[in-house]
C-alpha positions, 0 to 999 in steps of 0.5 A: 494491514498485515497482522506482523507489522506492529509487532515488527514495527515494535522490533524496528523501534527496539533496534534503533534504540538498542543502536543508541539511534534516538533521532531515527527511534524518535521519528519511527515513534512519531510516524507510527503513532501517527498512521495507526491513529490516521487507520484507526480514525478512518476505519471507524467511518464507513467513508472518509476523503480523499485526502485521508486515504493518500495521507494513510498511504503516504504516512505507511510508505514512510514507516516503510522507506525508515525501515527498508530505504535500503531496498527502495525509493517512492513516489505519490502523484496525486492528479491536480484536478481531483478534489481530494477533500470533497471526494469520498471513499471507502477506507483501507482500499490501497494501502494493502496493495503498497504493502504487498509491492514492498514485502513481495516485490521491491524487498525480494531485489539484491542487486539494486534499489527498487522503485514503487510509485502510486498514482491517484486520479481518474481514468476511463471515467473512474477514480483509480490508484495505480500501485507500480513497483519494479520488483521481482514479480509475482511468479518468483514471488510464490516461489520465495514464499516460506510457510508464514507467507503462503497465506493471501493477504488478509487486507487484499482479499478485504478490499476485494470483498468490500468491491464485490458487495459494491458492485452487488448493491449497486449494479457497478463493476468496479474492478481491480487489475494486477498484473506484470509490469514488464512480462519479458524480464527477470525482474518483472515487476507488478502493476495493480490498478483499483478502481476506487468507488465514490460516494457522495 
């Protein structure tokens, strides 16, 4: 998790009250005691089910979407046949990855609204998440970046760490795919696909 968002989180807290908005103060309140507690719990365990890994995912795009449901709107699928309560996985393996679709993509839009969706469920024999956002894409992106964002994403290079030491142990190669949503538009938007390991 990028290392600012308490501090911004503290500051969106202040705003509301400042506003005299207690009803929004008090659900933010709610909501981020909430997912530091689910994110503290799940990374002191080296593995954790399914189901505690989307409801990390889901508790960090609420905060988000209090904050910025001005900038965009988002969806969880989760595939009916996946038994997220048997399966486990290591912690922290998406949430990086939403985190990046909202601050450099879907936030960079200023005509419209944009739309990021997380899929979980297995493909091509794998258990997968896909990070869909229709942003600005990575290429403008960079170019937008200011000095404090020029530096690679702490939770992003983590969770690509920790699949290469997967794949060394074990002989596997699991991947993670980014790339343009849409190459020929302005708008490019970004997808990332993970290739998510379990254990049993």
């Amino acid at each position: 998790m990028n290392p600012h968002f308490i501090f911004n989180s503290l500051n969106s807290i202040n705003y509301f009250i400042s506003n005299n908005d207690k009803l929004s103060a008090n659900r933010y309140i709610a909501d981020f005691s909430k997912l530091i507690r689910s994110i503290l719990q799940n990374l002191s365990s080296d593995f954790i089910s399914l189901d505690k890994e989307i409801e990390s995912v889901v508790n960090y795009l609420e905060i988000e979407y209090l904050r910025f449901g001005d900038k965009f709107e988002y969806e969880v699928h989760v595939d009916k046949e996946l038994d997220c309560y048997s399966l486990k996985v290591s912690p922290g393996m998406v949430q990086p990855f939403v985190e990046n679709a909202i601050w450099h993509g879907v936030r960079g839009l200023e005509s419209r609204k944009g739309r990021i969706e997380v899929w979980f469920g297995f493909n091509a024999g794998h258990l997968t998440c896909i990070v869909k956002d229709d942003g600005i894409g990575r290429k403008r992106t960079e170019i937008l970046k200011t000095g404090s964002d020029q530096k690679k994403s702490k939770g992003i290079s983590i969770a690509q760490e920790r699949l290469r030491i997967i794949n060394g142990l074990q002989g596997s190669h699991y991947k993670i795919d980014i790339r343009d949503m849409h190459p020929d538009m302005y708008d490019t938007g970004t997808v990332v696909e993970i290739e998510i390991p379990i254990f049993r």
